[in-house]
C-alpha positions in Angstrom: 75.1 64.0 121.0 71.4 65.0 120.2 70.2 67.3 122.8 67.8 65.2 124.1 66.9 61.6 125.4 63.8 61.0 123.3 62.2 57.7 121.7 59.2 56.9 120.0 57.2 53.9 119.9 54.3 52.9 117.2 52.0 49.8 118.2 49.8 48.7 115.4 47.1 46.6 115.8 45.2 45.0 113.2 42.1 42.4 112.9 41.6 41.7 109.0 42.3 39.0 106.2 45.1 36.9 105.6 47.0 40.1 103.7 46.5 42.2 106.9 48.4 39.3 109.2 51.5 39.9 110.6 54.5 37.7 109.5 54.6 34.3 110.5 56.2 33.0 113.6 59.7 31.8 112.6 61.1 28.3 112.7 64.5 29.5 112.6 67.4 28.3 114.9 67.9 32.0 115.5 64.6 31.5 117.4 63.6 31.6 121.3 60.1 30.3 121.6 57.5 29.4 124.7 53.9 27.6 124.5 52.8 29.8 127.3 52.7 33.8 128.2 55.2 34.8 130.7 53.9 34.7 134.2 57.2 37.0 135.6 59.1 39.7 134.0 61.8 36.8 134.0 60.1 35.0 131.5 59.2 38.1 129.7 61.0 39.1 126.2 62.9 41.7 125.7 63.3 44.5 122.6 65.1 47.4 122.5 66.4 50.2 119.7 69.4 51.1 122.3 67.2 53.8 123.3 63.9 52.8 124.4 63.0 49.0 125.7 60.7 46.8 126.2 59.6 43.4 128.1 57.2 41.7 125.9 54.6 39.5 128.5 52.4 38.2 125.6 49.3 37.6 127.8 45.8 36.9 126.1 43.2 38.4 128.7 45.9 41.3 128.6 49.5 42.4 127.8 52.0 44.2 129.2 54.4 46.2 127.7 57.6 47.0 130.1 59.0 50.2 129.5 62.7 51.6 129.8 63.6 55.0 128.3 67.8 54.7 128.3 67.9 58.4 130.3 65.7 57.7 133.1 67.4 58.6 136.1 66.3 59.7 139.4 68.9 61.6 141.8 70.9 65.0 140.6 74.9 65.9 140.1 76.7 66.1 143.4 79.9 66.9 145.3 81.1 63.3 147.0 84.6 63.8 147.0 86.0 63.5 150.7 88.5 66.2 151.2 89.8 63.8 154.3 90.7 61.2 151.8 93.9 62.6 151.2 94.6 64.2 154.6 95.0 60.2 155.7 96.1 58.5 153.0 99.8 58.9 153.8 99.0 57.6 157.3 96.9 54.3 156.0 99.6 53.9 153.3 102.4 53.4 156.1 99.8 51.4 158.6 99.8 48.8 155.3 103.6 48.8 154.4 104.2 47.8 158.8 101.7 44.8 159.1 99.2 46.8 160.5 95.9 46.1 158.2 93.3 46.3 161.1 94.5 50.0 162.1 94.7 51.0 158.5 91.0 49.6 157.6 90.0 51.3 160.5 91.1 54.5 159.4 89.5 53.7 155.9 86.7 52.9 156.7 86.1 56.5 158.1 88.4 58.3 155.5 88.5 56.5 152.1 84.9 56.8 151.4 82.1 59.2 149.6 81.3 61.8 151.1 77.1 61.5 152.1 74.9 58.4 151.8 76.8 57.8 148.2 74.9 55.1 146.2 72.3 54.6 149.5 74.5 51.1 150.0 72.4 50.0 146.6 69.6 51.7 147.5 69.6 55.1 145.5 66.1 56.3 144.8 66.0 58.6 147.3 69.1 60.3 147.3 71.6 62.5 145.1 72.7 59.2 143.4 69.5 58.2 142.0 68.7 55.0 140.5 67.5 53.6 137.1 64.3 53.6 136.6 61.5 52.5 134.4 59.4 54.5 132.1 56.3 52.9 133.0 53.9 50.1 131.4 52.1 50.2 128.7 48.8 48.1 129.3 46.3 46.1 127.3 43.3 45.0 128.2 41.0 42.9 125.4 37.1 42.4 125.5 37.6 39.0 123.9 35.4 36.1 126.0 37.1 35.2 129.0 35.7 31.7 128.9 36.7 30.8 125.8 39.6 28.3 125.4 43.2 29.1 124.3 44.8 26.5 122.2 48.1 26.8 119.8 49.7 29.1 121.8 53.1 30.6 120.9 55.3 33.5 122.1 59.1 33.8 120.5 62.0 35.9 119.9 63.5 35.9 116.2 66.8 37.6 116.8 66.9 37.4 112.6 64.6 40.1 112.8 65.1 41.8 116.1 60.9 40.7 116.3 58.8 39.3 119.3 55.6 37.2 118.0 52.9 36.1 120.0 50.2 33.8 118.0 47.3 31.8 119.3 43.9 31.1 119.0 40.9 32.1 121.3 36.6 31.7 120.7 37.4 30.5 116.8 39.6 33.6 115.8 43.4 33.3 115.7 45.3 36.4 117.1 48.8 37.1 116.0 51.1 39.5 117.6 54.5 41.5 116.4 56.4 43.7 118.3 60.0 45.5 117.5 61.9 48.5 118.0 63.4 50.3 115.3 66.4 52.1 115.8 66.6 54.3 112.2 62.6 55.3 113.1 63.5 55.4 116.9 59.7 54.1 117.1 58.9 50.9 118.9 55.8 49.0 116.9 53.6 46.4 117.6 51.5 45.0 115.0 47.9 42.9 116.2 46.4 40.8 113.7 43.2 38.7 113.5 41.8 36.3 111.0 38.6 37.7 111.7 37.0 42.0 111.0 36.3 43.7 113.5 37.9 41.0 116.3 39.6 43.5 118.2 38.7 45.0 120.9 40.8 46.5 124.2 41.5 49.7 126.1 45.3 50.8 126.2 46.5 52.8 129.3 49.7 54.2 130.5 50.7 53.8 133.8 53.9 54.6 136.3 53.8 53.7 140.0 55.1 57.1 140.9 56.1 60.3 140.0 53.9 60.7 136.4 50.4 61.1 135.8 48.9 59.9 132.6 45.2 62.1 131.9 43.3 62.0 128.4 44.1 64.7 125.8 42.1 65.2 122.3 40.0 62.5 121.2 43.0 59.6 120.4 45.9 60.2 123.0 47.2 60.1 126.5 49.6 62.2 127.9 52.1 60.8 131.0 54.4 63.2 132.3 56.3 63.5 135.6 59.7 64.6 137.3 61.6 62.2 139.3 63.7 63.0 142.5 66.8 64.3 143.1 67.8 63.2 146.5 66.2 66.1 148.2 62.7 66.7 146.3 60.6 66.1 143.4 62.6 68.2 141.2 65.0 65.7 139.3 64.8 64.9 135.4 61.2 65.9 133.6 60.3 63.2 131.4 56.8 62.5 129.1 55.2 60.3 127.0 52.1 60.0 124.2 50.4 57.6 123.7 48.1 57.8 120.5 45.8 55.6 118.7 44.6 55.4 115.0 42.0 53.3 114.3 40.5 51.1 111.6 37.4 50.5 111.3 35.4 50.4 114.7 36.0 53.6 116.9 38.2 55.3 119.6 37.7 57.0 122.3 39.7 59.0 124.4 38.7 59.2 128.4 39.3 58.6 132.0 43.0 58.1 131.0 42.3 55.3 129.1 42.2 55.1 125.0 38.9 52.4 124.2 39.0 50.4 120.7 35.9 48.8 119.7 35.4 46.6 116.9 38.2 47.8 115.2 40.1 46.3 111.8 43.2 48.0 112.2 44.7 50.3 115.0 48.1 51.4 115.0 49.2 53.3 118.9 52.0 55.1 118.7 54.7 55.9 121.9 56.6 58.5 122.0 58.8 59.2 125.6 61.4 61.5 126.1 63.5 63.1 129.4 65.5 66.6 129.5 69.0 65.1 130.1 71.8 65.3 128.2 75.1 63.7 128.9 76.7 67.2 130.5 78.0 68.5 133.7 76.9 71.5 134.9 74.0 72.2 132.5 72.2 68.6 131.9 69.3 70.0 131.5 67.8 70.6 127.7 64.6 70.4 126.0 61.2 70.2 126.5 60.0 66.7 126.5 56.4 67.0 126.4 57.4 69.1 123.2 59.2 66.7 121.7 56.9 63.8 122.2 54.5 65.8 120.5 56.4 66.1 117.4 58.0 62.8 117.9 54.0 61.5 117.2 53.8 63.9 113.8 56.6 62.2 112.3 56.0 58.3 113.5 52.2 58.7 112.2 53.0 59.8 108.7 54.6 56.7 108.0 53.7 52.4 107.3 54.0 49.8 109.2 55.7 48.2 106.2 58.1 50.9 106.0 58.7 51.1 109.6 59.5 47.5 109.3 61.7 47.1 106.6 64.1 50.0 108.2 64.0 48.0 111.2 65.3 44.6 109.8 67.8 46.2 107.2 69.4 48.5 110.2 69.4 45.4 112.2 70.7 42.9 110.2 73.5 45.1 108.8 75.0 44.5 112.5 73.8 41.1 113.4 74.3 39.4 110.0 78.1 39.7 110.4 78.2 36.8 112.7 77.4 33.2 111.9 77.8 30.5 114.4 77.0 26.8 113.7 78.1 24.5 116.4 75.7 21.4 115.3 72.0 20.2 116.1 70.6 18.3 118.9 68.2 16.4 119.6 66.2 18.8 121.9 66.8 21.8 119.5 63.1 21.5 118.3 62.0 21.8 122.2 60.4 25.1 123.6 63.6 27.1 125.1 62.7 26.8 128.4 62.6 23.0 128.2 66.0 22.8 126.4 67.4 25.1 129.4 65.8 22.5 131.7 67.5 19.5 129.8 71.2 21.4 130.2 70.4 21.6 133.9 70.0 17.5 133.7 73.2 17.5 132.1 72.1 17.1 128.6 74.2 18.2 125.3 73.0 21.2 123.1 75.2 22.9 121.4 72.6 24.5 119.3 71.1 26.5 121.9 74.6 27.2 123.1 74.9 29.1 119.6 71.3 30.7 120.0 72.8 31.9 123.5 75.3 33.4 121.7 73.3 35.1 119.2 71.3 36.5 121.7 74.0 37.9 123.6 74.8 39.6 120.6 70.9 40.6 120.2 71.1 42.3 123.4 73.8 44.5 122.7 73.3 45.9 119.3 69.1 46.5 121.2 70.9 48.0 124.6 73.7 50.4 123.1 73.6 52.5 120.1 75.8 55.3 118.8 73.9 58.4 120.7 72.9 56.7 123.9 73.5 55.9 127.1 76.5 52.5 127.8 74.5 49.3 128.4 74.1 49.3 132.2 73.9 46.7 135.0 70.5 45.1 132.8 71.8 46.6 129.7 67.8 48.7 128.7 65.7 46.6 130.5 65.0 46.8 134.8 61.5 46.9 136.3 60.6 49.1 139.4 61.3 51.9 140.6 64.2 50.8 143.0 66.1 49.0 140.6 69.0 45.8 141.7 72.3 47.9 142.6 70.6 51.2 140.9 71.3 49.4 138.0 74.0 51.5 137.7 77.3 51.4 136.3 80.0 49.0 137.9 83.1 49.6 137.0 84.8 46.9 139.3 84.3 44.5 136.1 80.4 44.9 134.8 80.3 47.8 132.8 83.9 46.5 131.3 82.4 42.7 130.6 79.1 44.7 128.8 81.5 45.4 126.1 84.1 42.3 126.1 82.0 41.1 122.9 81.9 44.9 121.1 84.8 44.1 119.2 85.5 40.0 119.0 81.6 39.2 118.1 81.4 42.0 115.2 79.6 45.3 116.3 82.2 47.9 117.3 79.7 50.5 117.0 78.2 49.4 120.2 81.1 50.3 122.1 80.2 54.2 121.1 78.0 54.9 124.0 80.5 54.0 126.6 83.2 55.6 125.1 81.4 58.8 124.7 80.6 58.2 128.7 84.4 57.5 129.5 85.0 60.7 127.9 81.8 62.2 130.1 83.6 60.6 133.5 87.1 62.1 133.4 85.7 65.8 133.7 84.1 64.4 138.0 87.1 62.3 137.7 90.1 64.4 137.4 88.4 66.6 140.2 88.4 62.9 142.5 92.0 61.9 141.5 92.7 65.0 142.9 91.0 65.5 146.0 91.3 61.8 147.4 94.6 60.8 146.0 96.8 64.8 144.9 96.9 62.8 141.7 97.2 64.2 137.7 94.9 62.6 135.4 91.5 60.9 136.3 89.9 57.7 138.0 86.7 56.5 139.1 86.0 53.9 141.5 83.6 51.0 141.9 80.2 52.9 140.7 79.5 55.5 138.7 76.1 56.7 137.4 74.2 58.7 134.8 75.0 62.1 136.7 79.1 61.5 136.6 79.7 59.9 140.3 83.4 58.9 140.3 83.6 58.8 143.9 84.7 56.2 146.4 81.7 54.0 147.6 80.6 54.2 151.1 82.7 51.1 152.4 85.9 51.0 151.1 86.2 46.9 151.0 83.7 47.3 147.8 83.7 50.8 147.2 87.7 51.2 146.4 88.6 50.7 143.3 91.1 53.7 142.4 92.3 52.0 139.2 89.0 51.3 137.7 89.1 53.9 135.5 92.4 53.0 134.1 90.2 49.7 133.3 88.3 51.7 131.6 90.5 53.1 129.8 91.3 49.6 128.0 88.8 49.5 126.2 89.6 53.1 124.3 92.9 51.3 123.5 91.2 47.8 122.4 88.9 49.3 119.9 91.9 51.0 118.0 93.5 47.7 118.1 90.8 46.3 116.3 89.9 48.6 114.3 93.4 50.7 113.6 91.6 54.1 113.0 94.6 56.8 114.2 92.0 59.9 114.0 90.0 57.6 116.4 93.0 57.2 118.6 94.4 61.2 118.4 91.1 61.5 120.0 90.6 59.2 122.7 94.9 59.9 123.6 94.9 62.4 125.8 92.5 59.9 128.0 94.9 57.3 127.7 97.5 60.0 129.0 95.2 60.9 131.7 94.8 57.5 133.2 98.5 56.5 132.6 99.4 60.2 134.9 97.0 59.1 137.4 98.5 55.6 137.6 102.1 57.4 138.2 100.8 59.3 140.5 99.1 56.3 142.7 102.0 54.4 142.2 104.3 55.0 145.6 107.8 52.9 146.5 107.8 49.8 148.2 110.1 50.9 151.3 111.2 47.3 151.5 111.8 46.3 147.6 112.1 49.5 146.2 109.2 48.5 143.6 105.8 50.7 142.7 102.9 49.6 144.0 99.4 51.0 144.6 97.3 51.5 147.3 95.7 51.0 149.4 93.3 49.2 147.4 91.6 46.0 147.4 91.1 43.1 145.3 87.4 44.0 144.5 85.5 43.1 147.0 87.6 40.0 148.6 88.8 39.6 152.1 92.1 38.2 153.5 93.5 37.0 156.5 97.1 37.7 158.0 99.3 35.3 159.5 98.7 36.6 163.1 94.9 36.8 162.0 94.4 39.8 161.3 91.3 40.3 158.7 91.3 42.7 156.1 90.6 44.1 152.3 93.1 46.3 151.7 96.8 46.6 151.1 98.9 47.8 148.8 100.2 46.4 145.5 97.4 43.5 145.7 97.6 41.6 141.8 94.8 43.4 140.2 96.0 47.3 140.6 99.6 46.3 139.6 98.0 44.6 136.6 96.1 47.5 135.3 99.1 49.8 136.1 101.0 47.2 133.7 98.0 47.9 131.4 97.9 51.5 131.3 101.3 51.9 131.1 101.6 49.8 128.3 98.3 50.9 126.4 99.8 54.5 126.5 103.6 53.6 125.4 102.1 51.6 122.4 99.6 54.9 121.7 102.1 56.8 121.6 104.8 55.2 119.9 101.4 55.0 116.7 101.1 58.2 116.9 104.7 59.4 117.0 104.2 61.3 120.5 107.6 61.8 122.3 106.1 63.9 125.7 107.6 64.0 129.1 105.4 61.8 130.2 106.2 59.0 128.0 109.6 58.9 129.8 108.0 59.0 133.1 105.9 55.9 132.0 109.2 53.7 130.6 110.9 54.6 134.0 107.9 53.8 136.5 107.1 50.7 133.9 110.6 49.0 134.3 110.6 49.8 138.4 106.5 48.2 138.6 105.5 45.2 140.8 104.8 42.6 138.6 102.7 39.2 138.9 104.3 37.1 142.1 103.7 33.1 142.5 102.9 31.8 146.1 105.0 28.8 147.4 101.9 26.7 146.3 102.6 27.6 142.4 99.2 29.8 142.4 99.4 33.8 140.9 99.8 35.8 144.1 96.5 37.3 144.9 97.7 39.9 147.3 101.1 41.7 147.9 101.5 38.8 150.1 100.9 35.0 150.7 97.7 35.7 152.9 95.3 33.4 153.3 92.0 33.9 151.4 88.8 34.2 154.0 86.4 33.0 150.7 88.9 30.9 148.9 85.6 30.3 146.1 85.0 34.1 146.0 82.9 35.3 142.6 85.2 37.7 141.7 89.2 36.2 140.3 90.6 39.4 140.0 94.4 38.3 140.5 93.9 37.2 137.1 93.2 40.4 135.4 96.6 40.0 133.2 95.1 36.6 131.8 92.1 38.0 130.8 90.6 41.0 130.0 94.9 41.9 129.8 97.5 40.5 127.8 100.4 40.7 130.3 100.1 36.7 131.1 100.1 34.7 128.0 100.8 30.8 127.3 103.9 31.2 124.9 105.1 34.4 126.4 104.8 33.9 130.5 104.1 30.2 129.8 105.1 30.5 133.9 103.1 33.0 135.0 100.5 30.8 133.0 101.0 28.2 134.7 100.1 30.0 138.2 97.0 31.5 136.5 95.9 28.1 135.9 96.5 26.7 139.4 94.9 29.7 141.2 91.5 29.3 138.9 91.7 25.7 139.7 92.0 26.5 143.4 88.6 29.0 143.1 86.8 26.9 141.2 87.4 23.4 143.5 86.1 25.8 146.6 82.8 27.0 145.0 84.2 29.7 142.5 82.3 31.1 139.6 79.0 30.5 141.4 76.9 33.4 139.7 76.0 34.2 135.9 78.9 36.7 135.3 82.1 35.2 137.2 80.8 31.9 135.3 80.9 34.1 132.1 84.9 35.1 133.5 86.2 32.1 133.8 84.8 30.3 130.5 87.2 33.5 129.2 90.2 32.2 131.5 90.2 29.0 130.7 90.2 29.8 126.2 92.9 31.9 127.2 94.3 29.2 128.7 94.0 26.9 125.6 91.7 24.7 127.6 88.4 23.9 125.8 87.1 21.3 127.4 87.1 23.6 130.8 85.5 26.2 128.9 83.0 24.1 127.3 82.2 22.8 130.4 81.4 26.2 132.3 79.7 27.5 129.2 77.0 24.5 130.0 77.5 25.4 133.5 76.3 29.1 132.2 73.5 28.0 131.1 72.7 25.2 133.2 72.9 27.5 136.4 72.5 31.0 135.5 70.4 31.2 133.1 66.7 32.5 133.3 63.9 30.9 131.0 64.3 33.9 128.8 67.9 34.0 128.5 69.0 36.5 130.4 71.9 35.8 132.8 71.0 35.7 136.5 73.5 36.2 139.0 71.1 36.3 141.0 68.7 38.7 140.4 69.1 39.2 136.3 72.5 41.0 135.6 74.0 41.3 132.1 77.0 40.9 132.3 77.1 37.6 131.9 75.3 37.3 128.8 77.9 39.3 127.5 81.0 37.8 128.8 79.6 34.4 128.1 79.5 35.5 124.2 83.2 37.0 124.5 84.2 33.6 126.1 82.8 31.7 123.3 84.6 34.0 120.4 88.0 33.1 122.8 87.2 29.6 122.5 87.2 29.7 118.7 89.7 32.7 117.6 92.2 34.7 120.0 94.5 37.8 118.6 96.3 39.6 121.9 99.4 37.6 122.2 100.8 39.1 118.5 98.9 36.7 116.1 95.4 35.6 115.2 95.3 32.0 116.9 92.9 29.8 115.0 90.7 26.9 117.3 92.3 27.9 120.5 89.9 26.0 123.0 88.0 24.0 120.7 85.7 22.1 123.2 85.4 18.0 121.8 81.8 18.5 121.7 82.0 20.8 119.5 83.4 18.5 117.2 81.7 20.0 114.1 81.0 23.5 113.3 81.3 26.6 111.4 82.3 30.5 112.5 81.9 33.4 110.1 83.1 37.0 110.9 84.5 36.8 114.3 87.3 40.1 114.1 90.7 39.9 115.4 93.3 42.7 116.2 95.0 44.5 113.5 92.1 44.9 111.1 90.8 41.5 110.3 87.7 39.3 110.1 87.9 35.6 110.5 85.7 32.7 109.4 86.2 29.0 110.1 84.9 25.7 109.6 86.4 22.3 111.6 85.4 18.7 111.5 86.2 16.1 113.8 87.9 19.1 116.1 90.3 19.8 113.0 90.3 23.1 111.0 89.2 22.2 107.3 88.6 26.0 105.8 90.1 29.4 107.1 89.6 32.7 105.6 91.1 35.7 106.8 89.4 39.2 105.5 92.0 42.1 105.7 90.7 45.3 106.4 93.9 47.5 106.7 96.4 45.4 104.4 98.4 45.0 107.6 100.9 41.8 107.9 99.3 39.2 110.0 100.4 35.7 112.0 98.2 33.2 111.7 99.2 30.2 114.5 97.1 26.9 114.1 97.5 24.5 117.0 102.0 24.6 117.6 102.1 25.9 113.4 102.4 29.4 112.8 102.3 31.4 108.9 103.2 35.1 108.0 101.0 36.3 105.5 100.1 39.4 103.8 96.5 40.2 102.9 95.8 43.4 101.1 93.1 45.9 102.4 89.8 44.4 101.6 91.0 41.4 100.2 90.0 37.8 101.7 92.6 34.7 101.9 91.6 31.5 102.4 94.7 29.2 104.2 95.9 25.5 103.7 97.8 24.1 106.4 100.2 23.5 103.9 100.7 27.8 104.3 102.1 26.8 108.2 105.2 25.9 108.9 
């Protein structure tokens, strides 16, 4: 990776004739628009190169500019591992296997945990975990008349072009707006246009509400530089950033930390930020970053606004334009977003904003991770404040894992790069965890991890234990060769597979009563149950969701290896512990087995369904292969959901995912409307609440489930069509084994399939209870007739 975190960002402004304007505001259905400026940063709009972000207010007296620099991070490398993990994990393991939960979480509570304050119980800033952060605002403040009246306002986000607009008029002059973030010029630009010369004038300042002070330097730029903390002092990560201004026409002026435009034509600032961390333990420190902004400013200045923005929309599009979604009009679709949102919440029908929910989930992913960068965390790019919801962090319980459900199924596998890169960065801390808390091989990490490589238990072990998470992890290194079938990829990422298949073996111990592996003690994240004799507790061993990974990892590896022609020892180990595993267990009520044992559930409509791992994001539990095990799937969702289940944005997003898998559309459709009925905010992001985004991004990998599925063995076409979708169009969804898939349906019935083949492997292609084998050669498109089924 580039030795340093580092961004620029140009802002042009511009008040001249019509051939100075920036482009028009867009009428497109790829379009999220408001008649009003955002009065909270939920409203706000967000844009974002995968490096450097931004939340778009689009106020008239002023604007704000949000600012998030991927890197930021407060807090400093540190030892948590707790040496007396592994003195008492014998002890608690046979406390679990005699009844005795209340003893066992009792012992725990005091052993199975971090060592120090951890994560500061969400609360990071101040100590050796750190926190997220944001870079700061960048401010605007125009001399324009504040009396006079603003009419035609408009604010949008056209995710055609990756471009927020703001257009309105004020005192007889009309004021337009752009703002992007360009990912090949790492420069974020806003353009400022006026039908009038000379109609602009503003100051520009940058500002941070600690640690950074911003002081004039030369005639045309500002200077903001600071150094967070790192759990003891003010000595964490350096950081910087320039802003400059380039005027046309009129004049600037440089002073009292504050650049002053008067009467200007055309003025283009420039950003540049950067930090001096690299993604490596020990030595994360590198480069200068009041250096680099400087020459990040040289570069930016010697180039167009038109040039900047044509490498900005072809870089763009080259991802987003691989998808198409059509799922129909409405008649609200010509309605301000926020109004539409408010008409789902009544219980009206639009399926076109579901498919511009979709888009934008895609939106925020190709603007949150990029090849070079840091993994889309807890709010992908984009969190205000300097104590930021959960540290914003890394949750590898299920967030970071649902960021990426869409990587692969909606079209952009390059997106996944940042978080393998960071896999790869955890299992240096993590072997050094397996090993200390559990004398395990291989690697782990629990239920948080952060930007300086925490892999450590949390500080309670009912949230904070989650040994197999990284084994979760690990899922997606497999899924993305899957897709793509690239064996140098997979050579590489192997020995990580290995790693978290040895760790699994060794967390794995015998069932003294049915001879079978399980593991633990662990929980099922974050749940709570209750013994027959009353006893309350969160962990035992073997509950659903460890055994189900352990099925995963196992199986991941076996199938690695057998691609790659691998015949190691531990590939035996593996088939042996495999065939002696704990698989899925149905209660006497016909629901999947939540725990080792029938307890009952404290929250029977808890948020997380983590008993259903192997329906979804695993394959173990399909219909036409376990249609039994299906069958209990189904029943246990149905139990959660009828007592209050799926209540915030990303366990909604989870179970519109169950229910495709299920082959259930109707269910699905009606909890993607719940989605965005419920946990929506007025600018699209999902809330859960406060904003997390997860849910944006496992509501878009529920919605490609709904329309094309590939991990049972065969690309199933329509799987969970919902009736009101009863007319629409999908192009470039991607399946497993190399191929893209686009579809058209009427009526609910498939009228045009065309399957691209990337690899020229076999494929087959099951349409409602018809199957076909077919044969596409690499790079070749075939388009099917049901008459090809059998």
């Amino acid at each position: 990776m580039k030795a340093m975190q580092r961004i620029t960002c140009i802002l042009c402004v511009t008040a001249a004739n019509a051939t100075l304007l920036a482009a028009p505001l867009s009428t497109s259905p790829l379009t999220s628009w408001y008649q009003q400026p955002a009065k909270n940063w939920n409203e706000a709009l967000p844009v974002g190169n995968g490096r450097l972000g931004a939340m778009v207010f689009g106020g008239v007296a002023s604007e704000r500019l949000q600012l998030n620099e991927d890197s930021l991070w407060s807090g400093a490398p540190q030892d948590a591992d707790n040496p007396e993990a592994l003195k008492a994990l014998p002890e608690i393991r046979r406390l679990l296997f005699a009844g005795k939960y209340g003893e066992a979480q009792a012992l725990a509570n005091r052993t199975l945990i971090c060592q120090g304050p951890g994560s500061g119980h969400g609360r990071g800033a101040r100590v050796a975990y750190g926190t997220y952060q944001t870079l700061g605002d960048l401010k605007l403040e125009f001399g324009d008349d504040p009396d006079a009246v603003v009419s035609n306002y408009r604010r949008e986000l056209d995710l055609a072009t990756a471009t927020v607009r703001i257009g309105y008029e004020r005192g007889g002059v009309r004021f337009e707006r752009e703002v992007f973030s360009s990912h090949p010029d790492q420069v974020l630009v806003m353009r400022l246009t006026a039908n009038q010369r000379g109609a602009l004038n503003f100051r520009a300042s940058l500002s941070r509400s600690e640690a950074a002070q911003a002081v004039s330097i030369v005639p045309n730029q500002l200077l903001m530089r600071g150094q967070l903390w790192n759990g003891t002092s003010q000595d964490g990560m350096k950081f910087a950033a320039r802003l400059q201004a380039k005027a046309e026409g009129g004049k600037v002026a440089s002073e009292g930390g504050w650049l002053r435009v008067e009467k200007a034509d055309a003025v283009t600032l420039l950003l540049s930020a950067a930090t001096d961390y690299r993604m490596r333990l020990p030595d994360w420190r590198q480069g200068d970053p009041e250096a680099i902004t400087a020459a990040q400013l040289k570069s930016a200045s010697a180039k167009s606004h038109a040039r900047l923005r044509k490498a900005h929309v072809m870089d763009y599009q080259a991802l987003f334009n691989r998808v198409q979604l059509d799922l129909g009009d409405s008649d609200i679709a010509n309605l301000p977003t926020d109004e539409r949102l408010k008409a789902m919440a009544k219980g009206g029908s639009d399926p076109a904003l579901t498919a511009l929910y979709f888009q934008f989930g895609r939106y925020l992913l190709i603007s949150s991770s990029r090849p070079g960068g840091m993994p889309a965390n807890l709010q992908g790019l984009w969190a205000d404040g300097i104590e930021t919801p959960w540290n914003c962090d890394y949750h590898a319980n299920i967030n970071v894992q649902m960021n990426y459900w869409p990587a692969e199924t909606a079209n952009l596998p390059e997106c996944f790069e940042p978080l393998e890169r960071y896999i790869a960065f955890l299992t240096g801390p993590g072997a050094r965890t397996a090993k200390v808390h559990y004398g395990a091989r291989g690697w782990t990490v629990h239920t948080l991890a952060n930007a300086w490589g925490f892999t450590s238990p949390g500080e309670v072990p009912s949230w904070g234990l989650s040994p197999s998470a990284g084994a979760w992890l690990s899922q997606h290194l497999w899924e993305h060769f899957a897709f793509s079938g690239d064996r140098n990829y997979l050579r590489r990422v192997f020995p990580i597979l290995r790693s978290s298949a040895e760790f699994t073996l060794d967390w794995l111990v015998e069932d003294p009563r049915t001879g079978k592996l399980v593991a633990g003690p662990a929980t099922s994240p974050e749940n709570t149950f209750i013994t027959a004799d009353g006893q309350r507790g969160s962990l035992c061993m073997g509950p659903a969701m460890e055994q189900q990974i352990a099925w995963d990892a196992f199986s991941n590896y076996l199938e690695a290896a057998q691609v790659l022609g691998v015949n190691e020892p531990t590939v035996a180990e593996v088939r042996k512990a495999s065939s002696r595993l704990l698989g899925p267990q149905i209660g006497s009520d016909g629901r999947l087995l939540e725990w080792s044992e029938e307890f009952k559930e404290a929250e029977p409509g808890h948020r997380h369904v983590s008993h259903l791992f192997a329906l979804h994001p695993g394959r173990q539990i399909t219909l036409t292969g376990t249609p039994e095990l299906a069958a209990a799937a189904r029943r246990s969702l149905e139990y959660r959901l009828a007592n209050g289940g799926g209540h915030t944005g990303w366990s909604r997003a989870w179970v519109i995912n169950f229910w495709a898998r299920l082959g259930d559309g109707d269910k699905a459709g009606e909890n993607v409307q719940a989605l965005l009925a419920k946990s929506t905010l007025p600018n699209l992001f999902d809330t859960h609440p406060p904003f997390q985004i997860d849910g944006n991004f496992g509501g878009v990998a529920g919605i490609c489930e709904m329309l094309v599925q590939s991990h049972a063995g065969e690309i199933h076409l329509l799987p969970a069509l919902p009736r009101n979708w009863s007319d629409g169009s999908v192009k470039g969804l991607r399946a497993r084994g190399g191929f893209e898939v686009s579809l058209a349906w009427n009526d609910g019935k498939l009228t045009a399939a065309e399957i691209k083949s990337l690899l020229g492997h076999p494929c087959r292609v099951r349409v409602g209870s018809q199957t076909g084998e077919f044969h596409i050669r690499a790079g070749k498109v075939r388009s099917l007739r049901l008459a090809d089924f059998d």
